[in-house]
FIKOLLUM-627394 format. One line per 10 residues: number of its first residue (from 1); for each residue x, y, z of C-alpha. Coordinates in steps of 0.1 Angstrom, whole numbers, plus 5000, padded with zeros to 4 digits. Last residue first. Layout:
BEGIN
NUM) X:Y:Z | ...
end
This chain:
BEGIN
666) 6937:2058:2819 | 6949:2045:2847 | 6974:2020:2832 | 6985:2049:2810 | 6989:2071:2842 | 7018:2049:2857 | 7015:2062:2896 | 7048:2070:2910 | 7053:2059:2947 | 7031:2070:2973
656) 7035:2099:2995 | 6999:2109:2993 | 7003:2147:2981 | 6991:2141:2947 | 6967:2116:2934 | 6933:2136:2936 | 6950:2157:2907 | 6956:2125:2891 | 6921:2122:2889 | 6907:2152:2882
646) 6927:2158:2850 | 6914:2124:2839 | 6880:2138:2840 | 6892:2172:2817 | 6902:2147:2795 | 6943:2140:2790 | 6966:2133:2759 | 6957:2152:2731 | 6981:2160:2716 | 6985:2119:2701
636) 6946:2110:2710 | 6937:2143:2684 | 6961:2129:2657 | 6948:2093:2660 | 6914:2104:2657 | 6903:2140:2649 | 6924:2158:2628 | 6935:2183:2652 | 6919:2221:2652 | 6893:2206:2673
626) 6910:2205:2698 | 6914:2247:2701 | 6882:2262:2721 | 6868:2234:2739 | 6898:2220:2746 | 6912:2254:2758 | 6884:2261:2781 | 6886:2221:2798 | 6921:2233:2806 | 6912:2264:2820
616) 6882:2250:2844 | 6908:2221:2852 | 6938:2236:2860 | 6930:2266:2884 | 6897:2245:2905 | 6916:2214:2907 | 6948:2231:2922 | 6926:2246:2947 | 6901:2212:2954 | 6935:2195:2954
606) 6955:2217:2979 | 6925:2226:3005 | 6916:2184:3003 | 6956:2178:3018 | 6951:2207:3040 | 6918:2190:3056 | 6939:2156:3059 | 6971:2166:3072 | 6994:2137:3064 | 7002:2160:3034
596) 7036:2142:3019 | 7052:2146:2987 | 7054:2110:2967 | 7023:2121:2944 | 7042:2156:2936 | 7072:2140:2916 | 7051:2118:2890 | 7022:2142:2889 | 7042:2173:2881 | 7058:2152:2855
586) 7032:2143:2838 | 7017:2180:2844 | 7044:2195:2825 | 7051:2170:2801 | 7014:2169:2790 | 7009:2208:2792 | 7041:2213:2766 | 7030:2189:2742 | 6993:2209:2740 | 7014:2240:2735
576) 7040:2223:2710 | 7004:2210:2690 | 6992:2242:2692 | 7022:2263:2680 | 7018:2238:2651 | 6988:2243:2644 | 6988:2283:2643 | 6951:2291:2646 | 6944:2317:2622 | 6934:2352:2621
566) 6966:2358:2607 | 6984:2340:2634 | 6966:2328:2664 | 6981:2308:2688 | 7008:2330:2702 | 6982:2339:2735 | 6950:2316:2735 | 6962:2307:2770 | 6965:2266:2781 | 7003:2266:2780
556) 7007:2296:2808 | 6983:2274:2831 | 7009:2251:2832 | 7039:2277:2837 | 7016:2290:2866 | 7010:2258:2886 | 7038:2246:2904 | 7053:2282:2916 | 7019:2302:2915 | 7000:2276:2931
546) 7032:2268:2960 | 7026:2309:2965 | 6995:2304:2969 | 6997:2282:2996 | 7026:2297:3012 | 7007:2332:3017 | 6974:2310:3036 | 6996:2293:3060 | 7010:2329:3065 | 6974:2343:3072
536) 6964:2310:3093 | 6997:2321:3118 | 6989:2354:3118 | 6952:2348:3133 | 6961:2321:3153 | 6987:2350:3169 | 6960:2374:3174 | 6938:2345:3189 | 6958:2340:3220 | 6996:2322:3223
526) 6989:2317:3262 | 6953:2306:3256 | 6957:2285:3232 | 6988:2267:3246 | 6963:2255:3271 | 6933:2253:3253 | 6952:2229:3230 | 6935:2215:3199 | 6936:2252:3179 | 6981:2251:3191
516) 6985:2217:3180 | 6962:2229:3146 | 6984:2257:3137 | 7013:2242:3144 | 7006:2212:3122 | 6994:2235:3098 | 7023:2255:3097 | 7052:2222:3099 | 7028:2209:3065 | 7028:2247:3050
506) 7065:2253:3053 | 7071:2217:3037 | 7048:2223:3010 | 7064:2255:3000 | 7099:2241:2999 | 7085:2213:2976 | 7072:2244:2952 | 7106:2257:2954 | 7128:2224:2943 | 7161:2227:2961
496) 7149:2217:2993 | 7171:2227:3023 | 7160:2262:3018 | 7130:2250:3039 | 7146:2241:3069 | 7162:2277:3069 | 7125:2290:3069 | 7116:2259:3095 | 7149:2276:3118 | 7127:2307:3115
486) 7093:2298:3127 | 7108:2278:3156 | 7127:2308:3168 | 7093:2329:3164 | 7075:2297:3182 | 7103:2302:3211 | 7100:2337:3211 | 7062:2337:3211 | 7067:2312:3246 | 7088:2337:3259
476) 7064:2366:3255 | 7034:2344:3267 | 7055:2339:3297 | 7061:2376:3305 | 7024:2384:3302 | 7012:2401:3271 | 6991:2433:3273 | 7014:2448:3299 | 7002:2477:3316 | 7018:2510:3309
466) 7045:2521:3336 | 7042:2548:3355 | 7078:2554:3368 | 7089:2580:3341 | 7124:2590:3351 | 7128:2630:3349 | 7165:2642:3329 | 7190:2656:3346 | 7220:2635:3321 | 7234:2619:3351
456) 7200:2616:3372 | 7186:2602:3344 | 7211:2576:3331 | 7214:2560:3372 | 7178:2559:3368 | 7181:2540:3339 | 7204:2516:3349 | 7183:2511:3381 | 7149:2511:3363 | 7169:2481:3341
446) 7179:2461:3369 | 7146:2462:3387 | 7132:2453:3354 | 7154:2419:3354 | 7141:2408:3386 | 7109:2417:3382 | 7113:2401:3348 | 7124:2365:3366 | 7097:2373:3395 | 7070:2374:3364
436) 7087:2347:3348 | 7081:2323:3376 | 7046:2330:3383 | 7037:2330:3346 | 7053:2295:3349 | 7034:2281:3378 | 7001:2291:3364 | 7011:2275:3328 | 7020:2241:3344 | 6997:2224:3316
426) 7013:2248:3294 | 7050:2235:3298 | 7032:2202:3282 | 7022:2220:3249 | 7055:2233:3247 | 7073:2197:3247 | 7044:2189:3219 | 7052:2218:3200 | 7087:2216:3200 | 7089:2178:3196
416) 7069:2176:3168 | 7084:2205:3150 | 7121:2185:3155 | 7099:2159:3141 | 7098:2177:3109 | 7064:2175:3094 | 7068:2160:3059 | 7082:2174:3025 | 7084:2146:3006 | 7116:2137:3026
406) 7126:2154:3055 | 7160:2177:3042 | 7195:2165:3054 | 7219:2187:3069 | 7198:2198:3102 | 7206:2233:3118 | 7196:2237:3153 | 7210:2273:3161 | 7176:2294:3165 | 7164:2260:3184
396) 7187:2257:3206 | 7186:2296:3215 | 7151:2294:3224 | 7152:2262:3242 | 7183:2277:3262 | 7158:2305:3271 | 7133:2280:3281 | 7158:2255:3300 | 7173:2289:3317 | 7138:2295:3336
386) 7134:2265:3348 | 7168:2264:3362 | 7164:2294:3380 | 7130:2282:3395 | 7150:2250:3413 | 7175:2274:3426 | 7145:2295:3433 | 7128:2265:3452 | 7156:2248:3472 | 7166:2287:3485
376) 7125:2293:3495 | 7127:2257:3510 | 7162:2263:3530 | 7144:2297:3543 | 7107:2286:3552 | 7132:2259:3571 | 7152:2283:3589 | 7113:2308:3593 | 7098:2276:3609 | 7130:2268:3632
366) 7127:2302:3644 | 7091:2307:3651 | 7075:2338:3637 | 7039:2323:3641 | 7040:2289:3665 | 7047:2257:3644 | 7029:2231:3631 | 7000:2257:3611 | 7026:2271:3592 | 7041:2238:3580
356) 7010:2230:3551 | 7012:2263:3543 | 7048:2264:3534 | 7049:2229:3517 | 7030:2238:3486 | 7064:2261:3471 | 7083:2229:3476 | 7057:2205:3462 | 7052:2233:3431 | 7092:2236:3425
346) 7097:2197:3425 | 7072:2194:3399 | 7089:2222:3376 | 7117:2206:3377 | 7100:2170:3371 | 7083:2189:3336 | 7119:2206:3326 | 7142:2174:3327 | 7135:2167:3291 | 7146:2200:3280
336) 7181:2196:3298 | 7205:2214:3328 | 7230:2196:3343 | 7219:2183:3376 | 7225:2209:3406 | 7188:2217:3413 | 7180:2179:3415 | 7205:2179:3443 | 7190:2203:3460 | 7157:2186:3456
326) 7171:2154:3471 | 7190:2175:3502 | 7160:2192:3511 | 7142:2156:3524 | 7170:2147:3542 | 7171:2184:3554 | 7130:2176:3563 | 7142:2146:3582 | 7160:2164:3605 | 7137:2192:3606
316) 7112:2173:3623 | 7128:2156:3651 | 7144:2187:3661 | 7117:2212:3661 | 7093:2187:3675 | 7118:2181:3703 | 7119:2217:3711 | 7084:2221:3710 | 7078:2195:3730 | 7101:2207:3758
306) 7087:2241:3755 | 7052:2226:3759 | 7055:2207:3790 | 7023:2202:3804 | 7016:2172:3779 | 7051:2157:3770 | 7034:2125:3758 | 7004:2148:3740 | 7025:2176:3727 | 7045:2149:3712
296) 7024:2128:3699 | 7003:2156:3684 | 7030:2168:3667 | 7041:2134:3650 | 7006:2130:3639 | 7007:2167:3624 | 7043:2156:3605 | 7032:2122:3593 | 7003:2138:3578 | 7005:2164:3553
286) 7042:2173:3555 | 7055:2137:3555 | 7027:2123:3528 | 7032:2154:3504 | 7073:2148:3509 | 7072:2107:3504 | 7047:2113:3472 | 7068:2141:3462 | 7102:2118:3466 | 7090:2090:3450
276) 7083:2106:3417 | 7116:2127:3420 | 7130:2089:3425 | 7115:2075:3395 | 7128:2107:3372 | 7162:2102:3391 | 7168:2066:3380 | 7162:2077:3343 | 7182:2109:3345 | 7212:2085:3355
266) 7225:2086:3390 | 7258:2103:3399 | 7239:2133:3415 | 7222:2119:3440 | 7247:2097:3456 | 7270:2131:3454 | 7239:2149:3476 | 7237:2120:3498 | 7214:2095:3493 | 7184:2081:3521
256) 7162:2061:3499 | 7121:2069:3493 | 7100:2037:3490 | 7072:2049:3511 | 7081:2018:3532 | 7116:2034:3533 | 7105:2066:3548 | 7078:2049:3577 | 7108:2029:3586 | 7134:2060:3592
246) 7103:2074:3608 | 7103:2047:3633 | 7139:2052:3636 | 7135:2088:3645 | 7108:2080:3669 | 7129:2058:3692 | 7160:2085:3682 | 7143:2114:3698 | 7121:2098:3725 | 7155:2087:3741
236) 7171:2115:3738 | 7145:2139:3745 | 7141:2112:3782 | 7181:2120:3791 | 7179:2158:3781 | 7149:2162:3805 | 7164:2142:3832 | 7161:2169:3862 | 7136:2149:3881 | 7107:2165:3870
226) 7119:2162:3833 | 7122:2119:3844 | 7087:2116:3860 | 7067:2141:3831 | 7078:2112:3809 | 7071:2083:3829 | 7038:2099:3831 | 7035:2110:3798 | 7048:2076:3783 | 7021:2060:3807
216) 6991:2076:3793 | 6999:2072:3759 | 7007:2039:3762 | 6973:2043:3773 | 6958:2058:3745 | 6973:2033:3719 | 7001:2036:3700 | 7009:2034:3666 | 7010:2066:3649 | 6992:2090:3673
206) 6958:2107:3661 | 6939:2126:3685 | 6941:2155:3672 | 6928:2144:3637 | 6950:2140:3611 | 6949:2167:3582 | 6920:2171:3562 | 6930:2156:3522 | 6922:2181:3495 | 6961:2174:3484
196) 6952:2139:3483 | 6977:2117:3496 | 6995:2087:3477 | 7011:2066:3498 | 6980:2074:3526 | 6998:2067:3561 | 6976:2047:3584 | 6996:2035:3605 | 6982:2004:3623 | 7005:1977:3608
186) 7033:2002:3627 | 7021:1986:3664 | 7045:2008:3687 | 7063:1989:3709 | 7101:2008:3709 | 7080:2042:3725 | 7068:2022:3751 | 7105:1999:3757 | 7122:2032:3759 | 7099:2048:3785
176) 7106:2015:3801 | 7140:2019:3799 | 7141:2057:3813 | 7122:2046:3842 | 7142:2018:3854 | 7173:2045:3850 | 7152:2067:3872 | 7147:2048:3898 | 7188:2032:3898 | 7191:2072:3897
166) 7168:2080:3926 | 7182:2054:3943 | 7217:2064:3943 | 7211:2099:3950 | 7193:2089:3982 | 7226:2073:3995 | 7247:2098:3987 | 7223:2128:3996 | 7224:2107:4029 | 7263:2104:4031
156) 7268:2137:4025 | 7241:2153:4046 | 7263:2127:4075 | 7292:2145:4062 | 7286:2185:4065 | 7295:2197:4033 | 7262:2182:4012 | 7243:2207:4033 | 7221:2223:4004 | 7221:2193:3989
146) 7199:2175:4013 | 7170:2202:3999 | 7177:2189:3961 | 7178:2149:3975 | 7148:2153:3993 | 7131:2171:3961 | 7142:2141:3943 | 7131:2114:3965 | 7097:2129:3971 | 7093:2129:3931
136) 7108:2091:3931 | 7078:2083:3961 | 7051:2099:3942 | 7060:2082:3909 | 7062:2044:3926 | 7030:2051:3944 | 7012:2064:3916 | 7025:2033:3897 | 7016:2010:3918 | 6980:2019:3922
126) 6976:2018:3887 | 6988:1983:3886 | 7019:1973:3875 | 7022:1952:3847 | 7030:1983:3815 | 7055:1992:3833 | 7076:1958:3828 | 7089:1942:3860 | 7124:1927:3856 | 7131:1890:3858
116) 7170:1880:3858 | 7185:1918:3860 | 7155:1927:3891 | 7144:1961:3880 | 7110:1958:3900 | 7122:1946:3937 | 7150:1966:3933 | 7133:1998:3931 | 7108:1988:3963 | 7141:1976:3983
106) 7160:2006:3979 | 7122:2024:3990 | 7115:2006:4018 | 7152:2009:4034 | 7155:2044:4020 | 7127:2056:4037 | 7135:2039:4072 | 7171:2055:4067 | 7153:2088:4063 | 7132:2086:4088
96) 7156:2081:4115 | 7159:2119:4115 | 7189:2142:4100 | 7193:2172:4129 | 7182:2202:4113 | 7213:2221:4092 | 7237:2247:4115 | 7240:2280:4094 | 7271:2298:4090 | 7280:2282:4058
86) 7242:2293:4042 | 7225:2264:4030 | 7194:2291:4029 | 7167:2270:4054 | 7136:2274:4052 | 7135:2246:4022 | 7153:2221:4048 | 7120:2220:4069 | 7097:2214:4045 | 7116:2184:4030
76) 7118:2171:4067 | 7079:2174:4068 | 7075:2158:4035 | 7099:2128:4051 | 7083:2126:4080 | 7045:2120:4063 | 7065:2100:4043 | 7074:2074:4075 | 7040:2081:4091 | 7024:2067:4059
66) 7055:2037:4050 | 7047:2026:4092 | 7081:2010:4093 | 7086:1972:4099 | 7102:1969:4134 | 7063:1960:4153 | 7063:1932:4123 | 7093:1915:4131 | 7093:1918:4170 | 7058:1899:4164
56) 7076:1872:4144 | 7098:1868:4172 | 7070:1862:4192 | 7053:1842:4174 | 7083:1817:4172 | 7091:1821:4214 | 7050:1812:4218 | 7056:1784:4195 | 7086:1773:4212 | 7064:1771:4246
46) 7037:1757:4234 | 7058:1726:4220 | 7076:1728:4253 | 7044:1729:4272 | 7032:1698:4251 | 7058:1673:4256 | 7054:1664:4289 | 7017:1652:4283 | 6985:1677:4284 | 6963:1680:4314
36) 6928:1678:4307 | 6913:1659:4334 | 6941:1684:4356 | 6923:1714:4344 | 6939:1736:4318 | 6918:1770:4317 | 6907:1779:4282 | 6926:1813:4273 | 6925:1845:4285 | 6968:1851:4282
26) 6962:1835:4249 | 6932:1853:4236 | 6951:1884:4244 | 6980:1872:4225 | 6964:1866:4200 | 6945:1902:4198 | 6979:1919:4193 | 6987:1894:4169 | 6957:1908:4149 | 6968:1943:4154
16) 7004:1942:4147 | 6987:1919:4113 | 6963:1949:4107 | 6998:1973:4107 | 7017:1947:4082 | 6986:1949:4062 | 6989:1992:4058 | 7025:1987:4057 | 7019:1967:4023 | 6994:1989:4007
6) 7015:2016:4011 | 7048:1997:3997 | 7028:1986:3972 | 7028:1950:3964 | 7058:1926:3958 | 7058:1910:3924
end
C-alpha cells in the first residue's frame, strides 16, 4: 500500500535534503594521501556510484512538491471562478500543475483499486482517507471551473483527463460504500418478534447492524459522491443494499411477499396464520425497524437532510405497499362470521399505525399524508366489511330455519354459537362503537339530506337538535341480533309438537342467554340491565306457562269437584279420578325424565315448582278421600303413589336419561 501522497512528498523533500548534504560530505571528504591510495579499480567503482546517486538525485528533484502542487491547483480553481466562460473571453493560460496533479493523483487511485488486490476503505488510515477525499473534492471543482472552457482544446483535453479520474475515484468510492452497507452484522438486530405496544421506540443512536464507524465512513464516502454530483448514483446504491436487508429482516419475521391474487387464492386457514404474521411483522416494522432505519439514514447522509428524506420516503413506503397489499387483500375475501375477529384485528393495527408514522416524517409531508391515505382506504374497506358481517348476522339468523327439532329440548348450538361469537365481538367493543358510529354518521347524513330536501319542498322548518341517544349504535345492533335470535328460537320451538317440550326448549336457549350474557361484563355492558331485566321476565312467563300446560290437568284430578254426590263421596268417580292422576303423572315422568336441563339452578327452579303444586295437593286429597277404599289391596290398587314417592320421580325429570321403571323404585 503506497502512503499518502502528502506524506510521501514530504520524505521525498527530506531525502532532496539528505543527498543534498552527501554530496557536501563528498566534495569535503577525507583527503586521499598517496599511503592510502586506492587500486585501479576503485575510482571507477566511485565513479559509477557517483553517476548512480546522481541519477537518483535527478529522480527525486523531478518528483512534485504534492503541497506547492495543490496549493497551485486551489489557486488555479480561484482563478477560473472569476472568470464567466463567456465566448469572448480568453481563459488563463493552463499551468504545469495540472499535469503534476494528475500524475500523483492517476497513480494515487490506481494504486488503491488495483483489479488483482484492491484496497478496502475500511484499511486506510485516517490520514489516507482525508487526503484521498480532499484531493477528489479538488478534482471536482477543477473539473466544474475547466468546464467553463471545454471549447478551447487544451481545456478539453485537461477536463478529459481530470474527468477520467474523478470517475475511476468515484467508482472506487461507490464500491466501497457498497461493500459498508453489504457488511452489516444482522445477528446484532435486535428486532423484538413480538413488540409491546408500550414499547419506547429505538434510541437515536440505534443503527441495525453497523457499528459507529462504519457509520463514520459511509457518511464520508457518502457526503464524497453527493459533492461530486453522484447523488442519484450513491441513493441507488444505499437503496437496494438496505432494501435487501429488509427483505431479510421480513422473512425472518416469517411474513411472505404475495401478490394480491396470491393472497386471495389461499384458504381461510392459511390466511388466519398469515393475518397473525402480518400484525406482528407490521407492529415490529412501524415501531422499530422504521425509527432505526431513519436514524441510519439521517445519520449516513448527515448534513444532507433532503437527500435523506427522500431516501427515507422511498425506502419506506416500498415496503409499507407490500405491507398494504396483504390487508387489501384481506378486504376483498368473501365476506363470513368467522372471519370477523382477524377483520377487526387488521382494522385496529392499521388505524394504530398513524401515530406511530407521524413522528418519522415532517408535519404535512407528502409521502406521510399518500400513506395516511392508502391506510385510511385499507381501513374503511376493512370497516365496511365489519360492519356488513353483523347485518348479514342479523339477517342469517332471522332466515336460519332448521328441519329437525334438538332432542329433549336442549340448548341449540346454533344459540351457542350466537352468543359465544357475540361474546367475542364485545371484547373489541371500543373498536365497534367506533365503527358504527361513523356507519350511522354516514347513514344520518343521508337521512337529514332526504329530509331536508322534504322540508324545503313542503316549507316546513327542519329540527336539527337532535335528542341524545340513550343506546349507542352498537348496542342497537347487537339488540337486533339477540331480537333475531329471540325469534328464530320461537320458530325453533314450534318444531316440537308436544307444548310443554316447546316451553322447555325456549326456557333452556333463555337461560343460557341469560346467564352468557350475567357471566360476560363485556356483553353486559352493551346489552345493560334493562334488557337482563326483560329477558329474566320472559324466562319467568315460559315457566309458568310449561306449569300450567304439564301440570294443570293433574292437578284438575286431585279437586274435590264431581266427587260428592248426595252428600256422599261418589266411589267410583274416585277411583277414575285416582286412575286418572296415575296415568297422568306415569306418563309425565316417563317422557319428561329424557328432556334435558343441563342448567343446574333452572333444573332445581323446575322441580322445587312442580314439587311445591303436585305434592301439597296430592297429599290433600289423600288425606281427604283414601280412606273411602277398602283399605288393603283395594287402597294399593288406586292408590298407587305416597306423597314421598311423588318427590322422587319429581327429582327424576329433566335429566335426559332413559325411562325410569317406577315399580322397581318403589
Amino acid at each position: 500500500m503506497e502512503p499518502d501522497s502528502t506524506i510521501k512528498d514530504e520524505s521525498l523533500d527530506e531525502k532532496t535534503n539528505e543527498n543534498k548534504d552527501e554530496q557536501t560530505d563528498h566534495s569535503t571528504g577525507p583527503d586521499v594521501t598517496k599511503d592510502n591510495k586506492p587500486d585501479d579499480k576503485e575510482p571507477k567503482e566511485e565513479s559509477e556510484n557517483k553517476t548512480n546517486e546522481q541519477d537518483d538525485e535527478n529522480t527525486d528533484q523531478q518528483a512534485p512538491d504534492i503541497v506547492k502542487v495543490t496549493d497551485e491547483i486551489d489557486g488555479f480553481v480561484t482563478l477560473l471562478s472569476s472568470h464567466t466562460g463567456d465566448d469572448d473571453e480568453e481563459p488563463p493560460e493552463i499551468q504545469d500543475s495540472l499535469e503534476k496533479f494528475a500524475f500523483v493523483a492517476e497513480a494515487k487511485i490506481a494504486n488503491y483499486d488495483m483489479m488483482d488486490n484492491p484496497v478496502k476503505w475500511s484499511q486506510l488510515s485516517e490520514e489516507e482517507t482525508t487526503s484521498l477525499l480532499e484531493n477528489v473534492a479538488r478534482i471536482h471543482k477543477l473539473c466544474v471551473s475547466l468546464a467553463k472552457f471545454s471549447k478551447h482544446s487544451n481545456y478539453a483535453l485537461t477536463l478529459n483527463r481530470f474527468g477520467g479520474i474523478l470517475q475511476r475515484a468515484l467508482s472506487f468510492f461507490e464500491e466501497e460504500f457498497r461493500l459498508l452497507l453489504e457488511d452489516y452484522d444482522a445477528n446484532n438486530i435486535e428486532y423484538s418478534s413480538d413488540p409491546d405496544p408500550e414499547q419506547e421506540p429505538p434510541e437515536v443512536n440505534y443503527f441495525p447492524g453497523y457499528s459507529d464507524d462504519i457509520i463514520a465512513k459511509l457518511n464520508k464516502l457518502g457526503h464524497a459522491l453527493i459533492s461530486a454530483g453522484h447523488e442519484t448514483e450513491c441513493c441507488q446504491l444505499y437503496f437496494l443494499e438496505r432494501r435487501k436487508a429488509l427483505e431479510a429482516t421480513f422473512d425472518r419475521l416469517g411474513f411472505e411477499k404475495n401478490s394480491i391474487d396470491d393472497i386471495q387464492k389461499k384458504s381461510w386457514e392459511s390466511m388466519e396464520r398469515d393475518i397473525a404474521t402480518w400484525i406482528k411483522t407490521y407492529k415490529e416494522f412501524s415501531k422499530n425497524i422504521l425509527p432505526s432505519e431513519r436514524n441510519l439514514i439521517e445519520s449516513v447522509y448527515a448534513g444532507h437532510e433532503s437527500v435523506s428524506l427522500n431516501l427515507f420516503r422511498i425506502l419506506s413506503r416500498t415496503f409499507l405497499i407490500q405491507l398494504f397489499n396483504f390487508s387489501e387483500a384481506v378486504a376483498m375475501t368473501k365476506r363470513s362470521d368467522e372471519k370477523l375477529f382477524k377483520f377487526v384485528d387488521v382494522y385496529e393495527t392499521l388505524r394504530d399505525l398513524i401515530p406511530s408514522l407521524d413522528g418519522l416524517f415532517p408535519a404535512d409531508d407528502v409521502v406521510l399524508e399518500l400513506i395516511k391515505s392508502d391506510v385510511n382506504l385499507t381501513r374503511c374497506k376493512i370497516g365496511e366489511t365489519i360492519i356488513c358481517i353483523f347485518i348479514e348476522l342479523e339477517n342469517k339468523i332471522k332466515t336460519e330455519s332448521g328441519k329437525t327439532p334438538v332432542p329433549g329440548g336442549a340448548v341449540h348450538p346454533s344459540t351457542r354459537y350466537t352468543l359465544n361469537y357475540l361474546k367475542a365481538a364485545c371484547e373489541y367493543k371500543d373498536t365497534l362503537e367506533l365503527l358504527f358510529k361513523d356507519h350511522q354518521k354516514i347513514e344520518r347524513a343521508d337521512s337529514q339530506r332526504s329530509t331536508s330536501d322534504y322540508n324545503a319542498a313542503n316549507n316546513q322548518p327542519s329540527n336539527n337538535n337532535e335528542e341524545a341517544t340513550v343506546q349507542s349504535p352498537f348496542q342497537i345492533q347487537l339488540q337486533r341480533v339477540m331480537d333475531s335470535v329471540d325469534i328464530n328460537l320461537e320458530g325453533k320451538s314450534k318444531l316440537y309438537k308436544d307444548p310443554s317440550l316447546s316451553l322447555i326448549f325456549l326456557m333452556n336457549n333463555g337461560r343460557y342467554i341469560l346467564q352468557k350474557v350475567k357471566g360476560s361484563p363485556e356483553i353486559k355492558g352493551v346489552m345493560g340491565d334493562p334488557w337482563i331485566r326483560k329477558r329474566s321476565s320472559d324466562l319467568r312467563s315460559y315457566h309458568k306457562s310449561y306449569q300450567r300446560e304439564t301440570w294443570g290437568k293433574v292437578l284438575q284430578c286431585l279437586t274435590a269437584e264431581g266427587l260428592t254426590v248426595h252428600g256422599k263421596v261418589s266411589k267410583p268417580q274416585l277411583k277414575e279420578r285416582f286412575k286418572s292422576f296415575n296415568a297422568m303423572f306415569d306418563e309425565i315422568h316417563k317422557t319428561q325424565s329424557t328432556w334435558v336441563v343441563t342448567d343446574e339452578q333452572l333444573q332445581s327452579e323446575l322441580r322445587v315448582s312442580i314439587a311445591s303444586l303436585v305434592i301439597p295437593a296430592y297429599r290433600s286429597f289423600m288425606a281427604r278421600f283414601s280412606s273411602t277404599f277398602t283399605p288393603g289391596r283395594q287402597t294399593e290398587k288406586y292408590v298407587k303413589y305416597q306423597p314421598e314417592d311423588i318427590e322422587t320421580y319429581i327429582d327424576e325429570l329433566f335429566d335426559g336419561s332413559s325411562a325410569t321403571q317406577m315399580g322397581k323404585k318403589r
